[in-house]
N, C-alpha and C positions, 0 to 999 in steps of 0.2 A: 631290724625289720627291713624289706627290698622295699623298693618301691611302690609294689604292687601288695595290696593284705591279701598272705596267702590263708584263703581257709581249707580247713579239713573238717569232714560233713562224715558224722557218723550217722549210717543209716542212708536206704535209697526209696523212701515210698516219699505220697503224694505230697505234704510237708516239704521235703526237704526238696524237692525237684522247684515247687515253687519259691521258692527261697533263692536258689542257684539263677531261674530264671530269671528272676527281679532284680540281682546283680548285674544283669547286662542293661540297667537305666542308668547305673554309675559309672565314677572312673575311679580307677587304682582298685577294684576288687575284685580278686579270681577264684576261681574253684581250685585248690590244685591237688586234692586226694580226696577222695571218700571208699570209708570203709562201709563191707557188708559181712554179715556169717557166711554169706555165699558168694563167694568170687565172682559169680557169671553173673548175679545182679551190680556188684561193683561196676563189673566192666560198661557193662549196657550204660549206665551212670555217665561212666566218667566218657565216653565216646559222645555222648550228647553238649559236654562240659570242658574236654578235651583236659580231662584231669587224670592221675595216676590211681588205678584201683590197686585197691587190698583187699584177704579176702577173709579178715576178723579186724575188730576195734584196736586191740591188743598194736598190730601193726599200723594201722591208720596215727593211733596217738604217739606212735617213737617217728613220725617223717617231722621233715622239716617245716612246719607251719603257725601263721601266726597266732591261730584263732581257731578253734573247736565249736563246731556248731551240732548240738546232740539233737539227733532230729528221727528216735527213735520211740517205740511204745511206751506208754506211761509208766510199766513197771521198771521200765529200762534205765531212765533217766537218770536215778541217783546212782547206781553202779557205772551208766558209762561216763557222769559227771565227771564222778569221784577218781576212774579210772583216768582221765584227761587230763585232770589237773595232779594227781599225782605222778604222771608223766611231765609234768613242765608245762602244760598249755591254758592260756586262760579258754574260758568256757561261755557261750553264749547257748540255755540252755532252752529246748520248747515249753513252755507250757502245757499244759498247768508243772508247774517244776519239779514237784514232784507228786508219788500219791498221798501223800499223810505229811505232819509236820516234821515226825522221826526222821525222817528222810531227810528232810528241806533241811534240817538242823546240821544233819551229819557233813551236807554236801557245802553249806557255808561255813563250818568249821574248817572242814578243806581246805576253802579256797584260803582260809583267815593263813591258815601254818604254813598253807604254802605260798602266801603270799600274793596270791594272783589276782586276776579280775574273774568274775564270776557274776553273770547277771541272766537273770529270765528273761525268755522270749515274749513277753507281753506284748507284740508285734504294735500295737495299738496306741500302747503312751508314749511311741515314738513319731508317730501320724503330726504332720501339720493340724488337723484339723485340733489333735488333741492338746498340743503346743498352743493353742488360741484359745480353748477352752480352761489349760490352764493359768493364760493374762486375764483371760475375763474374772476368774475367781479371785487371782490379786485384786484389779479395779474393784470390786467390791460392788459392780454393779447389778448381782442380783439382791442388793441387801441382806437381811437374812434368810436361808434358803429352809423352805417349808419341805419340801419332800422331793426324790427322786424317782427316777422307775427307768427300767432297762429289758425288754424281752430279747432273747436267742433262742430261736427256734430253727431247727432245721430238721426235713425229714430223711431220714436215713433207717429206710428197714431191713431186715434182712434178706436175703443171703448177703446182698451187696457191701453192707457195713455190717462183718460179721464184729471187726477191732469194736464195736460199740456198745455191744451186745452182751462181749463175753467177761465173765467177773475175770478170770483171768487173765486178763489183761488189762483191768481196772479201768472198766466201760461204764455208761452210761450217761445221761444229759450232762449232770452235776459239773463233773470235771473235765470233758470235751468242750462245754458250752457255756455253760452256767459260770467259769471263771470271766469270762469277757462282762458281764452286767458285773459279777462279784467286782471284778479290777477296777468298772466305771466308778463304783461305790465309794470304793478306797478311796481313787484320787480325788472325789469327790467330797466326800465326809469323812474319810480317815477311817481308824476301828472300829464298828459299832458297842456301844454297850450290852446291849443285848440282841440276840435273833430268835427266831421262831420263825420255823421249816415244816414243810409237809412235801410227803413226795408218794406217786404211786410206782410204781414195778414192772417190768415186762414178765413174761413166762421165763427170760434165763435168769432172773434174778439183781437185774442194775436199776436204775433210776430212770424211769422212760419221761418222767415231767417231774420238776423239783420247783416249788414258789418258796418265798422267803420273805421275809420284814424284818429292815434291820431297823432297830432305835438309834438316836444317839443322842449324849448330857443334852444337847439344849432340844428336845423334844423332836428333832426332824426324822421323819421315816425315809427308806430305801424301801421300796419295791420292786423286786426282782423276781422273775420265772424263765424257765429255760424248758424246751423239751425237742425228744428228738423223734416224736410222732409225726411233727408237721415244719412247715417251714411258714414261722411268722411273723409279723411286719420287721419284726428286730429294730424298733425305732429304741430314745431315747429322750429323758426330759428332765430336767433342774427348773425348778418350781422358785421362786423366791419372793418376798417381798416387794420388790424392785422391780424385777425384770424377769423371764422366765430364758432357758434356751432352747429350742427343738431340734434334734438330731435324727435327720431320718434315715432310714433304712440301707446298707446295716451299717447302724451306728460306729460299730469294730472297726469297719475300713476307712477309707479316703472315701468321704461321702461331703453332703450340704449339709448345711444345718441355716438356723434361723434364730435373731436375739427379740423379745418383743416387750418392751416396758411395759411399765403400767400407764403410763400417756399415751399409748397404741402405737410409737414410732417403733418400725422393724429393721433391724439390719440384719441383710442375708449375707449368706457366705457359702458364694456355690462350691459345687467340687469342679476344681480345676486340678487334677493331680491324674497322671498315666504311671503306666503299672499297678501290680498289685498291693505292695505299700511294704512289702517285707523287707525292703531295703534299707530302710530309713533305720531299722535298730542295728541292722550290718554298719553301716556308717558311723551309728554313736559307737557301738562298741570298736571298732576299729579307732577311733579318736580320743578314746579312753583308755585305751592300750597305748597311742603313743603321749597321751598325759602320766603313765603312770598310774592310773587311776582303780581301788581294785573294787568298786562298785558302783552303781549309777546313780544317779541325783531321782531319773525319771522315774528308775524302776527299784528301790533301796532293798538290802537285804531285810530291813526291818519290815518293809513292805511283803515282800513276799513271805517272809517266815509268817507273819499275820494274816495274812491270807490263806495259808495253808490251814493254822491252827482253826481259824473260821470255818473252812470246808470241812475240816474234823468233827466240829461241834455240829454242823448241816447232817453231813452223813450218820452220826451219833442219831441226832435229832426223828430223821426219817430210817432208820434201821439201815442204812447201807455198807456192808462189810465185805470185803474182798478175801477170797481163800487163802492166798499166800501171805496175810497179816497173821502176826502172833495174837 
């Protein structure tokens, strides 16, 4: 590996540009190829990044680079994964990782035979803030935690967000939005035992607002909703016996949050952080690469493959099915 981590960035839309630009709050990490199906968006790309375009995936995964970042539509994801890492490259992959668990499965098997690192872009469990959220859960100072809740709401109508819209291309709230609360949950409470989903539908036929309750063994609820009608507080809350903690809006980034006991002492914890926070899993997965390392502690393949099987049972739950599923 040079000195500098070289990545190569399949895909040129809005995702991956901010990713690229959040790289310039580091040191030692460059752009230095990104693929497109169209050559003339590569270029545009790599002149703002001062990187080498291509003008298919195919070429992008045979350059010389350290690190794959698939920064492409959701259908995309497990074919360009799988294509990355059976070229030799480990993979830093966007979320949601993939559309269904089938996928999630194929593409960690991958990485297992070929031995690579392979980890989802959960941009969020790599945040300072969320690194403190998860000391607090060691301390043990919410006692035990009574309930959670997490909204993401953003409005994105049409023409403008046709990607979100369209089943072919495996749109709507669930899995654009609704992974960020699902993911808080996880780290939070682990797998639920059970769920119970409701969701309504736009006229193309995706998820326009999806709620959700998750249980788990010792009785505590997840409350989770997502929709992409409106754009809503996006806050976040862990309830406990103990202590509760507030995170406000939105919750997903470099934001404040707030710890408040049951004695009424608060400890705040503002946001001090510049840039947009993408950076922070560019840097673990670059560090895990030079550990050898071929999955993440923050983000585990058992975590995601669980996560995936969960939005399966959701979409199951409220009818959501995409045309190009068998």
């Amino acid at each position: 590996m040079s000195k500098d981590f070289r990545w190569g960035i399949i895909g040129t839309g809005g995702i991956a540009r901010t990713f690229a630009r959040d790289l310039a709050f580091t040191q030692g990490h460059v752009v230095a190829a990104v693929g497109s199906r169209e050559l003339a968006k590569a270029e545009t790309f790599a002149q703002e990044f001062n990187a080498a375009p291509y003008g298919s995936y195919e070429e992008l995964v045979q350059q010389e680079v350290d690190g794959v970042y698939v920064a492409t539509p959701h259908p995309m994801h497990a074919p360009n994964t799988i294509l990355a890492l059976e070229n030799g490259k480990p993979v830093l992959c966007e979320k949601p990782f993939a559309v269904n668990s089938r996928e999630s499965a194929a593409m960690i098997e991958t990485a297992r035979r070929k031995n690579l690192l392979l980890v989802e872009a959960m941009w969020s469990r790599f945040l300072p803030p969320y690194r403190k959220i998860r000391e607090l859960l060691e301390s043990g100072v919410f006692g035990e935690i009574i309930s959670i809740s997490a909204d993401h709401g953003q409005r994105l109508p049409l023409p403008k967000y046709y990607r979100l819209h369209a089943p072919e291309l495996a749109g709507g709230a669930l899995l654009d939005l609704g992974i960020y609360p699902i993911s808080f949950a996880y780290m939070v409470l682990g797998k639920p035992s059970s769920i119970v989903a409701q969701g309504e539908f736009t006229t193309s036929g995706v998820d326009s607002q999806t709620s959700m309750i998750f249980r788990y063994p010792n009785g505590a609820h997840a409350q989770l909703t997502t929709t992409l009608l409106l754009k809503s507080p996006c806050t976040a809350q862990i309830i406990g016996t103990e202590a509760s903690l507030f995170i406000d809006g939105d919750f997903y980034t470099p934001t404040s949050m707030r710890l408040k006991r049951v004695s009424g002492d608060v400890i705040e914890f503002p946001r001090v952080y510049q840039g947009h926070g993408l950076r922070e899993q560019a840097i673990e997965f670059a560090k895990l690469v030079s550990e050898g390392k071929k999955e993440s502690d923050l983000m585990t393949h058992a975590d995601t493959q669980s996560i995936m099987e969960t939005m399966d049972e959701i979409r199951s739950q409220i009818g959501l099915r995409y045309p190009f599923e068998d």
